[in-house]
Residue frames relative to the residue before (quaternion, step in Angstrom):
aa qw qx qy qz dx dy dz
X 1.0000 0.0000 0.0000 0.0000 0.00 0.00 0.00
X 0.5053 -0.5450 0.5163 0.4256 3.75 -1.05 0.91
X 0.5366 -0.4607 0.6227 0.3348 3.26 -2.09 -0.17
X 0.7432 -0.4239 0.3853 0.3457 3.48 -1.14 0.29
X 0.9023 0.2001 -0.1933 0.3294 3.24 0.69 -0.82
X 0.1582 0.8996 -0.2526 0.3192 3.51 1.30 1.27
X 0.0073 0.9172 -0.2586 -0.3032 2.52 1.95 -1.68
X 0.2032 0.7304 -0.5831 0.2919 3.28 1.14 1.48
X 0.6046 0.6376 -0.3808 0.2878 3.20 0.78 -0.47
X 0.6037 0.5151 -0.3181 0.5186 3.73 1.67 -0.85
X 0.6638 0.3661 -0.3044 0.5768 4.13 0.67 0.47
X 0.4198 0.7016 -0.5098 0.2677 3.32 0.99 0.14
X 0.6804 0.4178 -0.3584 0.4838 3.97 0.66 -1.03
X 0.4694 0.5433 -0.4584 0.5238 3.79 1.04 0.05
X 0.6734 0.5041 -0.3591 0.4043 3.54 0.33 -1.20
X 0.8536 0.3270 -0.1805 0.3633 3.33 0.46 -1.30
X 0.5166 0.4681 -0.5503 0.4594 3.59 1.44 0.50
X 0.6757 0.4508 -0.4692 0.3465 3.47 0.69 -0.44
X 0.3551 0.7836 -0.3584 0.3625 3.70 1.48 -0.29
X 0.8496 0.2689 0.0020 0.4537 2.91 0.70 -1.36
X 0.6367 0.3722 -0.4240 0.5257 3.66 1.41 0.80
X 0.4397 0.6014 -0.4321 0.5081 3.27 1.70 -0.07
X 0.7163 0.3157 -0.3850 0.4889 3.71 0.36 -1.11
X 0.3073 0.7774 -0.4147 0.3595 4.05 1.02 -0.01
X 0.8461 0.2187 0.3005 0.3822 2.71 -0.51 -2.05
X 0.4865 0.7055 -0.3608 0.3679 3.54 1.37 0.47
X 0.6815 0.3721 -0.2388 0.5832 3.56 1.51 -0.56
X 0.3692 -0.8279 0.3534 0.2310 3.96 -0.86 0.82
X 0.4860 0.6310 -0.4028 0.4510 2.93 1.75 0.66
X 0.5639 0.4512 -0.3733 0.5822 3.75 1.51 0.44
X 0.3257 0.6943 -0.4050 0.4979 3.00 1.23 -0.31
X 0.7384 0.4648 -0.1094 0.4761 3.66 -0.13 -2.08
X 0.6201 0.3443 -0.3416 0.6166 4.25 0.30 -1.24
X 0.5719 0.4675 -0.5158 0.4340 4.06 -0.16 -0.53
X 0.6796 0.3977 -0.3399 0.5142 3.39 -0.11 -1.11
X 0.7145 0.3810 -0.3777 0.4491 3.45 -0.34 -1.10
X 0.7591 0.2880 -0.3440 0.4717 3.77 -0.01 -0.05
X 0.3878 0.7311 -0.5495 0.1143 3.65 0.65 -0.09
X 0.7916 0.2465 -0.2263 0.5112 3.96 1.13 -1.01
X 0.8167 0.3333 -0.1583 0.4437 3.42 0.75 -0.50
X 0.3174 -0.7994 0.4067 0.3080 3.49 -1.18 -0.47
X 0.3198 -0.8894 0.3229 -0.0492 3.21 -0.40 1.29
X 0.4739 -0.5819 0.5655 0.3422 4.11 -0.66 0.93
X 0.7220 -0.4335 0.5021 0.1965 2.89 -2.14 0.57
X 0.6278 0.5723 -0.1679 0.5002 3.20 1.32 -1.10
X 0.6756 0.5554 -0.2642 0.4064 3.42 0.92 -1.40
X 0.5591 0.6894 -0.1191 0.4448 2.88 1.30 -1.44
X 0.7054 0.5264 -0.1219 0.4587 3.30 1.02 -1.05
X 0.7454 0.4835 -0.0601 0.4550 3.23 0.68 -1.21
X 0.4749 0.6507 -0.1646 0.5692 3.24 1.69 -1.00
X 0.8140 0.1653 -0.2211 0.5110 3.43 0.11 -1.44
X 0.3192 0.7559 -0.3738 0.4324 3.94 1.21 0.07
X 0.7387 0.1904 -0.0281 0.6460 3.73 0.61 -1.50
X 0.4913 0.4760 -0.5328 0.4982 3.56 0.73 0.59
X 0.6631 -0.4814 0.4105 0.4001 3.51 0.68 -0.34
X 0.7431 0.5797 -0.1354 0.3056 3.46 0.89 -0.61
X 0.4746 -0.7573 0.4438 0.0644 3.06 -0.54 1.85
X 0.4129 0.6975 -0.4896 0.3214 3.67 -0.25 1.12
X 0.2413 -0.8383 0.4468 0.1987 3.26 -0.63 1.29
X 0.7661 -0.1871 0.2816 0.5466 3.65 -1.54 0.21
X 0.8352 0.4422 -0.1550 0.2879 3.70 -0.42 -1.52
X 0.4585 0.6349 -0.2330 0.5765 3.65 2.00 -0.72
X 0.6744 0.5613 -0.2843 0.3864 3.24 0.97 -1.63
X 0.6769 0.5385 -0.2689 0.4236 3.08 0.83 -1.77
X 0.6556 0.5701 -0.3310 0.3682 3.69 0.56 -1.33
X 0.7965 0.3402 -0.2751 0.4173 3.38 0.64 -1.68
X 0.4677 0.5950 -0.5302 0.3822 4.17 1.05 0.06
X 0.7165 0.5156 -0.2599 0.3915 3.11 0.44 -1.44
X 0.5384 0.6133 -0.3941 0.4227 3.49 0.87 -0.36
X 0.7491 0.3909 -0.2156 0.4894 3.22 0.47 -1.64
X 0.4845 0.6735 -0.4239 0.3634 4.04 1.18 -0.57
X 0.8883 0.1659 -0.1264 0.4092 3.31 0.90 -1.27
X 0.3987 0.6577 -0.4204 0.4814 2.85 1.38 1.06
X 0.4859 -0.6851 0.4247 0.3378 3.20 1.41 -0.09
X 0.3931 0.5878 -0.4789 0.5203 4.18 1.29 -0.01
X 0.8775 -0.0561 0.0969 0.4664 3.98 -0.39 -0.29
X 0.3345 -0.6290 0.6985 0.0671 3.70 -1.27 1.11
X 0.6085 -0.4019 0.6679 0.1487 2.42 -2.28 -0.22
X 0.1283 0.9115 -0.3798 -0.0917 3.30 -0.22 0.55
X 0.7519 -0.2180 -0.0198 0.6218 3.12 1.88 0.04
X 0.3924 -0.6737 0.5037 0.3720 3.79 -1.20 0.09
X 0.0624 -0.7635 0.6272 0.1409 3.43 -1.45 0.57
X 0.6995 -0.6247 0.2621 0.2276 3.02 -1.10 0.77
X 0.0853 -0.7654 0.6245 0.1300 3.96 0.13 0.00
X 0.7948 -0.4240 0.3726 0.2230 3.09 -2.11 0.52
X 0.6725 -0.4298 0.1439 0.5851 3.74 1.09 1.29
X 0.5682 0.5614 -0.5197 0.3031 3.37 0.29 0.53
X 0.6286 -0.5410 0.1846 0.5273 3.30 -0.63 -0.20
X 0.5977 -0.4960 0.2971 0.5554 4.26 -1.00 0.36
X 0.3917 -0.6600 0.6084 0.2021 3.53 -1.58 0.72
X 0.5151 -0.6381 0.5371 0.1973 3.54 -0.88 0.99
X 0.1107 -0.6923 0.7097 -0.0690 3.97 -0.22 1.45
X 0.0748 -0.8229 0.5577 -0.0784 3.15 -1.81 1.53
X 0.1463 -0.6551 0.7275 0.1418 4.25 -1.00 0.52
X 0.6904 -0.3188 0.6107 0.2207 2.38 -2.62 0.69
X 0.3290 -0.6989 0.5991 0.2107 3.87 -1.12 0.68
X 0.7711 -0.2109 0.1148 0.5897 3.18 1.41 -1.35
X 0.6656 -0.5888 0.4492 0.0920 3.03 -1.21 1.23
X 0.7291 0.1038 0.0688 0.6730 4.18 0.84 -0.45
X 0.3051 -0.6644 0.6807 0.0464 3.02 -1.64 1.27
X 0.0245 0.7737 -0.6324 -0.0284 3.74 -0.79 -0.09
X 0.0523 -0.6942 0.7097 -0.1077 3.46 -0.74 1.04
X 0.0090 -0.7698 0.6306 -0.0979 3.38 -1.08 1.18
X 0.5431 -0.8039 0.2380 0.0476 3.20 -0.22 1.73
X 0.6915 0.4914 -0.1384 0.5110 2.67 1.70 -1.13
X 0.7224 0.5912 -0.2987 0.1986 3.26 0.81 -0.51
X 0.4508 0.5300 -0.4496 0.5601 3.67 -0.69 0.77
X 0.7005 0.5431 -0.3673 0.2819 3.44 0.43 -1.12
C-alpha cells in the first residue's frame, strides 16, 4: 500500500467504480445477456433460451450467478415479476446503461 502522502488515495472512489465493472464485465458470457437486453426487456427464461440457441452452454444456476453480477454492478435491474404457468413469478430484466466512461483525471 502507498504512504499517505502519494496521493493515491484522491482516485481511489474512481478505482473502485472501475473495480466493480471490471469484476462485471470480465466473463464473455455477460458480455452475450448485455447485448441481448440492449432494446428490450427480457425473462430469466428468455434470457436462457436465447443464450441456449446461441450456442451457449450455461446452466440455470450460472445464469442466476452471472445476472446477479451485472445487477450489482449496476449494468441491468430488475424490472418486474411475471407470472409463469403456476410456478413461481420469473424475475424480468433491462440494460441500466448502455456506455461506461472512466475519466482518469478525475478526483485529481
Amino acid at each position: 500500500m502507498c504512504d499517505s502522502e502519494c496521493g493515491c488515495s484522491k482516485g481511489l472512489s474512481q478505482f473502485r467504480k472501475f473495480q466493480k465493472y471490471f469484476r462485471a464485465l470480465h466473463c464473455p458470457i455477460r458480455w452475450v445477456i448485455i447485448r441481448l437486453l440492449a432494446d428490450k426487456k427480457l425473462s430469466t427464461g428468455e434470457i436462457y433460451d436465447m443464450l441456449k440457441e446461441a450456442g451457449e452452454d450455461i446452466s440455470k444456476s450460472s445464469l442466476y450467478y452471472h445476472l446477479s453480477e451485472l445487477e450489482e454492478a449496476g449494468i441491468i435491474g430488475l424490472v418486474e415479476y411475471r407470472e409463469t404457468g403456476g410456478g413461481a413469478p420469473e424475475k424480468v430484466w433491462e440494460l441500466k446503461i448502455k456506455q461506461i466512461k472512466i475519466n482518469f483525471l478525475e478526483d485529481l
